[in-house]
FIRONU-258208 format. One record per residue (C-alpha): residue in three letters; x, y, z; residue number from 1. Coordinates in steps of 0.001 Angstrom, whole numbers. Layout:
BEGIN
{aa->ALA, x->X, y->Y, z->Z, i->NUM}
...
//
This chain:
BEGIN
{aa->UNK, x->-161704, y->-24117, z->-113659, i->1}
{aa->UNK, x->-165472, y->-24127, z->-114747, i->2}
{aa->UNK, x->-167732, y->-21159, z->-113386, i->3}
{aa->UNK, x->-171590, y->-21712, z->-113289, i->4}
{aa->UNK, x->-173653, y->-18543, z->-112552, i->5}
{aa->UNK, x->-176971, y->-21157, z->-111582, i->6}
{aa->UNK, x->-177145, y->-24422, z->-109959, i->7}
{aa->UNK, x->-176165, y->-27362, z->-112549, i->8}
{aa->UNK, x->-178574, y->-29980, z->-112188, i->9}
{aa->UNK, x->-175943, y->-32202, z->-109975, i->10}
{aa->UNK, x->-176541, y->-29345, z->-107327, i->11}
{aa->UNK, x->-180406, y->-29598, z->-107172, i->12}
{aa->UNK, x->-182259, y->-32045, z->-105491, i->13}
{aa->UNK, x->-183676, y->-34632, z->-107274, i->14}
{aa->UNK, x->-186885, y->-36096, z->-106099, i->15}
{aa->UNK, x->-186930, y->-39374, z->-104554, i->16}
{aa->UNK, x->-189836, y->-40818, z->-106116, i->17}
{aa->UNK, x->-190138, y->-41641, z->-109985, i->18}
{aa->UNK, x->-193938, y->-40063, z->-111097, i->19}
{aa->UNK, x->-195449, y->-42862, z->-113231, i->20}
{aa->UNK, x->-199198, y->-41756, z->-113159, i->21}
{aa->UNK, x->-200687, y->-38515, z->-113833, i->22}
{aa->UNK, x->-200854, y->-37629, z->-109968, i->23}
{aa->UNK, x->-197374, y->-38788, z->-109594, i->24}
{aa->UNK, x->-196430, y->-35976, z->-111951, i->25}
{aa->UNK, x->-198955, y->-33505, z->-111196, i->26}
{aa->UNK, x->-197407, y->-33745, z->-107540, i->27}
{aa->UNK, x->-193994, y->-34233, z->-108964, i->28}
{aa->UNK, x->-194368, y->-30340, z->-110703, i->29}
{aa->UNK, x->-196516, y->-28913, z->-107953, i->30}
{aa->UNK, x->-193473, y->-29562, z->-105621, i->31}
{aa->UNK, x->-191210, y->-28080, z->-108247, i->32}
{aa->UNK, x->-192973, y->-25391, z->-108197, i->33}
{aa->UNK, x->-193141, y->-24703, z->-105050, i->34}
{aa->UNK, x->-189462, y->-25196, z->-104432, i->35}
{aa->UNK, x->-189060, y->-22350, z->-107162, i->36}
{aa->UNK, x->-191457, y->-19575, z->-105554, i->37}
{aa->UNK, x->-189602, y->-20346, z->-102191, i->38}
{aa->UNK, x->-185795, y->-20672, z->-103326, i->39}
{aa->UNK, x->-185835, y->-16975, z->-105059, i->40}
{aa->UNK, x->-187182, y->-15027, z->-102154, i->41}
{aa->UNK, x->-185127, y->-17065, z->-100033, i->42}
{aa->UNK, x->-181537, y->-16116, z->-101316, i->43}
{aa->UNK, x->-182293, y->-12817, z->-101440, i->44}
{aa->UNK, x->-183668, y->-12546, z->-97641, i->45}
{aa->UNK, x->-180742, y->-14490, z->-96734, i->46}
{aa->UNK, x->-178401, y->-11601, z->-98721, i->47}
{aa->UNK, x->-180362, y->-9208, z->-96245, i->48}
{aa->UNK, x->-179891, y->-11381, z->-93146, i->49}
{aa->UNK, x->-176311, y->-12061, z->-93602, i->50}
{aa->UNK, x->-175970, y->-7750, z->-94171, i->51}
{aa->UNK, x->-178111, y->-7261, z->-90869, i->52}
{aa->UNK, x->-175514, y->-9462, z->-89224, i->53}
{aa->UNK, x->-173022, y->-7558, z->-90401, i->54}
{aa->UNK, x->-173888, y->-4087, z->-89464, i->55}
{aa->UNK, x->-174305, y->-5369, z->-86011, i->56}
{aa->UNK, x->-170965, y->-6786, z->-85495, i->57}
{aa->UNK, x->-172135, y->-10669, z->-85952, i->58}
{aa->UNK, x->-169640, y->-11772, z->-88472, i->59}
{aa->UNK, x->-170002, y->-15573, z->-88098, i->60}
{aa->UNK, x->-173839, y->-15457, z->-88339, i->61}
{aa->UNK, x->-173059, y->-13386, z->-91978, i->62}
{aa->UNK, x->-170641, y->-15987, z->-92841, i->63}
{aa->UNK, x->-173118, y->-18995, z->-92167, i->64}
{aa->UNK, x->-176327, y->-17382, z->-93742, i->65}
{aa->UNK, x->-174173, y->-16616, z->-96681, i->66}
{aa->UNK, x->-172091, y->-19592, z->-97232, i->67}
{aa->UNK, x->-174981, y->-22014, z->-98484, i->68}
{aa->UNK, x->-176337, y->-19508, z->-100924, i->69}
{aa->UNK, x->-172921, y->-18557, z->-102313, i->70}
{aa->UNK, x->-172279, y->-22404, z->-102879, i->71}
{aa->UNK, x->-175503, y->-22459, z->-105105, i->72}
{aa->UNK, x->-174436, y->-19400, z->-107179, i->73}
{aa->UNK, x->-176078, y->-16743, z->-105541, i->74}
{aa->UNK, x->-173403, y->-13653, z->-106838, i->75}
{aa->UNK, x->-174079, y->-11239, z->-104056, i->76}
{aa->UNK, x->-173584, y->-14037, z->-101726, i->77}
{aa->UNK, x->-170459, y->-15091, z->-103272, i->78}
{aa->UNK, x->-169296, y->-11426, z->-104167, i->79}
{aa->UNK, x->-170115, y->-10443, z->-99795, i->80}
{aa->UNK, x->-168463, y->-13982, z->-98369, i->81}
{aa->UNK, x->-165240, y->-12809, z->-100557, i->82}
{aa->UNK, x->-165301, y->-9398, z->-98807, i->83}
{aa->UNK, x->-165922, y->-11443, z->-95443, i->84}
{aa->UNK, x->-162895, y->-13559, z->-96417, i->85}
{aa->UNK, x->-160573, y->-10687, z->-98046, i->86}
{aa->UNK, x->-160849, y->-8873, z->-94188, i->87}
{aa->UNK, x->-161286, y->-11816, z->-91816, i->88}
{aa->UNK, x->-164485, y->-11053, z->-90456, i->89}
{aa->UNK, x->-166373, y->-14040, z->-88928, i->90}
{aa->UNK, x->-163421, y->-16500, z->-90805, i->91}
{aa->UNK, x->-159841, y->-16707, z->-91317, i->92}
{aa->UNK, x->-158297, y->-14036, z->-93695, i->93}
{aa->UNK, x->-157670, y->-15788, z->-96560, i->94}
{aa->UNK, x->-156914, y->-14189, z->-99695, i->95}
{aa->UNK, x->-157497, y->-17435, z->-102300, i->96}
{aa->UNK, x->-160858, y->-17994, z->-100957, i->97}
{aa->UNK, x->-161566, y->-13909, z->-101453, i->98}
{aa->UNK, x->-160118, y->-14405, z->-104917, i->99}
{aa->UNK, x->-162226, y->-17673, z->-105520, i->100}
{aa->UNK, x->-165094, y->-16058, z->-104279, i->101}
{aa->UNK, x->-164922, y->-12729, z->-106344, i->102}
{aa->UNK, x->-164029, y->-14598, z->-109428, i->103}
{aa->UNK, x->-167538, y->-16479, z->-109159, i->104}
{aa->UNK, x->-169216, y->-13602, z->-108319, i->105}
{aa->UNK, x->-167537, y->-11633, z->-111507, i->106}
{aa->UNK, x->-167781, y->-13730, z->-114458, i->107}
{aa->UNK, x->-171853, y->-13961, z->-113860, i->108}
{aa->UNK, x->-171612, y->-10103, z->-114320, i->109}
{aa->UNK, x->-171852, y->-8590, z->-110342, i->110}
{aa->UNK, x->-170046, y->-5220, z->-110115, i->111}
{aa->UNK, x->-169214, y->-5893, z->-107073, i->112}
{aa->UNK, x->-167385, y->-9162, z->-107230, i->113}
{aa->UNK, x->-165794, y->-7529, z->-110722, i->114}
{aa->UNK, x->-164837, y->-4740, z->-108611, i->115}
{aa->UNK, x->-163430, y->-6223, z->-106150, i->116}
{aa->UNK, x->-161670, y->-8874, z->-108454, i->117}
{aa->UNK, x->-159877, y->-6191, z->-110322, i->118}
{aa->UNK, x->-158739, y->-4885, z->-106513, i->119}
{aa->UNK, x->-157302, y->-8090, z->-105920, i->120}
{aa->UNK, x->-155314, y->-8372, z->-108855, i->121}
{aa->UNK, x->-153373, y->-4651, z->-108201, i->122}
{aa->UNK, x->-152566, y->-6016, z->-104759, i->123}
{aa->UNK, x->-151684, y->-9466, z->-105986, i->124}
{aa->UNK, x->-153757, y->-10882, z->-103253, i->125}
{aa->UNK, x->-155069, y->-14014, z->-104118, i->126}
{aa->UNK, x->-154266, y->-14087, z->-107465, i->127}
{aa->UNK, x->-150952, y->-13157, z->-109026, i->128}
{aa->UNK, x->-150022, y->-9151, z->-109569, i->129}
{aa->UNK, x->-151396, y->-8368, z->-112977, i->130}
{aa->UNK, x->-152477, y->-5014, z->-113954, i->131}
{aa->UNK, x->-154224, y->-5425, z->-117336, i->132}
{aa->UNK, x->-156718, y->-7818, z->-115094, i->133}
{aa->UNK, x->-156809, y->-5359, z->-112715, i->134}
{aa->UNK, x->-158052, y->-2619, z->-115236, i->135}
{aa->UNK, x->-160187, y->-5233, z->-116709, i->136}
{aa->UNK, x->-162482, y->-5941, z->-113970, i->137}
{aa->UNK, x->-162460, y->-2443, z->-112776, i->138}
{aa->UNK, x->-163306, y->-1025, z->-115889, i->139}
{aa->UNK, x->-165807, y->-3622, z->-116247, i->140}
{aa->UNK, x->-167206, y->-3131, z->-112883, i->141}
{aa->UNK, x->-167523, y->911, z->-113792, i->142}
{aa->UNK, x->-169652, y->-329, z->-117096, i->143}
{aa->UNK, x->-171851, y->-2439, z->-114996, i->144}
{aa->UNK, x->-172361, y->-587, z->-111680, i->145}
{aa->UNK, x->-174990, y->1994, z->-110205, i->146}
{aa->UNK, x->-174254, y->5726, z->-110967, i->147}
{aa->UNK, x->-172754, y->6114, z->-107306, i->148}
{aa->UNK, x->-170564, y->3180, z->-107757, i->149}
{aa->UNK, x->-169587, y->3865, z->-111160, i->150}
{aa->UNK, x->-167575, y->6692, z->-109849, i->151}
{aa->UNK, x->-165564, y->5164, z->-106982, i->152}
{aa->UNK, x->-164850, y->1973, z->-109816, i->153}
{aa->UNK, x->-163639, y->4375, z->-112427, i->154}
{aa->UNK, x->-161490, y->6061, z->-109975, i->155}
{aa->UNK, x->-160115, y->2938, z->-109406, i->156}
{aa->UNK, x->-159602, y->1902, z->-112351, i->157}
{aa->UNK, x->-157947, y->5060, z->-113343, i->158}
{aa->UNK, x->-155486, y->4618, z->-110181, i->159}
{aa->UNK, x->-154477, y->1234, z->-111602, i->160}
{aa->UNK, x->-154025, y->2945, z->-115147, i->161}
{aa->UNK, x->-150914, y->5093, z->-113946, i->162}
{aa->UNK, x->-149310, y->2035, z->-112795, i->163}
{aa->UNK, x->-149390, y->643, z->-116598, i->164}
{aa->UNK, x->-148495, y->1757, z->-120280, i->165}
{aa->UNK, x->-150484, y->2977, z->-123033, i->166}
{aa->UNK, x->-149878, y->-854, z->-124367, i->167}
{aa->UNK, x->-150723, y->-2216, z->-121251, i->168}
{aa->UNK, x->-154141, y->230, z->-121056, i->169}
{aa->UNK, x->-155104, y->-928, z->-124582, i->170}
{aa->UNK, x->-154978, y->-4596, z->-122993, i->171}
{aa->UNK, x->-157248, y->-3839, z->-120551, i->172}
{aa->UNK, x->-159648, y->-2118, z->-122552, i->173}
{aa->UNK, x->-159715, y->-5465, z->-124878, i->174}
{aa->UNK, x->-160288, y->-7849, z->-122801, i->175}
{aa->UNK, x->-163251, y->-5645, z->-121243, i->176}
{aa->UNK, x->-164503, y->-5197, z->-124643, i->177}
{aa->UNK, x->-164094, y->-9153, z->-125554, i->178}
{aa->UNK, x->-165825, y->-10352, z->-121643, i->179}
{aa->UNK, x->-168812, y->-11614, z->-121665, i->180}
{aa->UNK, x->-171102, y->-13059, z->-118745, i->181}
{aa->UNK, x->-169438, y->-16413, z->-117815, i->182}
{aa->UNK, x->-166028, y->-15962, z->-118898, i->183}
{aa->UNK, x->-163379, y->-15461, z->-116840, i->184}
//
């Protein structure tokens, strides 16, 4: 299974027309460039959309602001749609696309999605029951998250910990160490 954290060049556009004179290309990069002020701002006011929707109860407005960004690597999109999926709000409960989702979301470094991830693997939803994972991604979600989140991660993470040996533990605390941003 291959994780990208941005767009491969199979995902973006390419334009239509092939610039063979200096205008050609001067238009050719001026539309890039355009494309690239309006994408960023875009995914992230669609984050905030899809989290208005939310609060107000509109679960399959979330779902459909979020699914296009989350299928173009946007993590928070990815990381939210798996929550969206984990609880059936605004789709079908289903625990592999949560898993997929998260999994995205957590090997391009989000907190969230690693947090979440780790979650998955104590309950064995998604994914199969594997503790060591579990305490993986939580304990690399506690490295990675905001002071207030640190906390409820490492609590977490600790819970998972007295379900597993001092072997087990040491496993965990590898595998953190060994992670790096776009491997699973």
């Amino acid at each position: 299974m291959t994780f990208r954290c941005t767009p491969s060049a199979d995902m973006i556009a390419k334009p239509a027309f092939a610039a063979r004179s200096r205008t050609g290309i001067l238009a050719g990069l001026l539309s890039l460039a355009i494309c690239t002020v309006l994408i960023g701002p875009a995914c992230a006011d669609g984050v905030s959309r899809a989290t208005a929707a939310y609060a107000r109860g509109d679960y399959l407005a979330a779902v459909r602001t979020l699914t296009p960004l989350a299928l173009h690597g946007d993590v928070k999109a990815q990381s939210f749609l798996g929550f969206l999926y984990e609880n059936g709000y605004g789709v079908p409960q289903a625990y592999d696309a949560a898993a997929d989702l998260y999994m995205q979301a957590a090997v391009c470094g989000n907190p969230f999605g690693q947090g979440m991830l780790g979650l998955m693997y104590d309950k064995g939803h998604g994914v199969p029951q594997d503790f060591v994972l579990a305490y993986k991604w939580l304990d690399l979600a506690a490295a990675r998250a905001s002071r207030h989140e640190r906390d409820y991660f490492q609590r977490l993470r600790n819970a998972v910990a007295l379900k597993m040996s001092k072997a087990q533990i040491a496993e965990g605390q590898r595998l953190a160490l060994l992670w790096a941003p776009g491997l699973p």
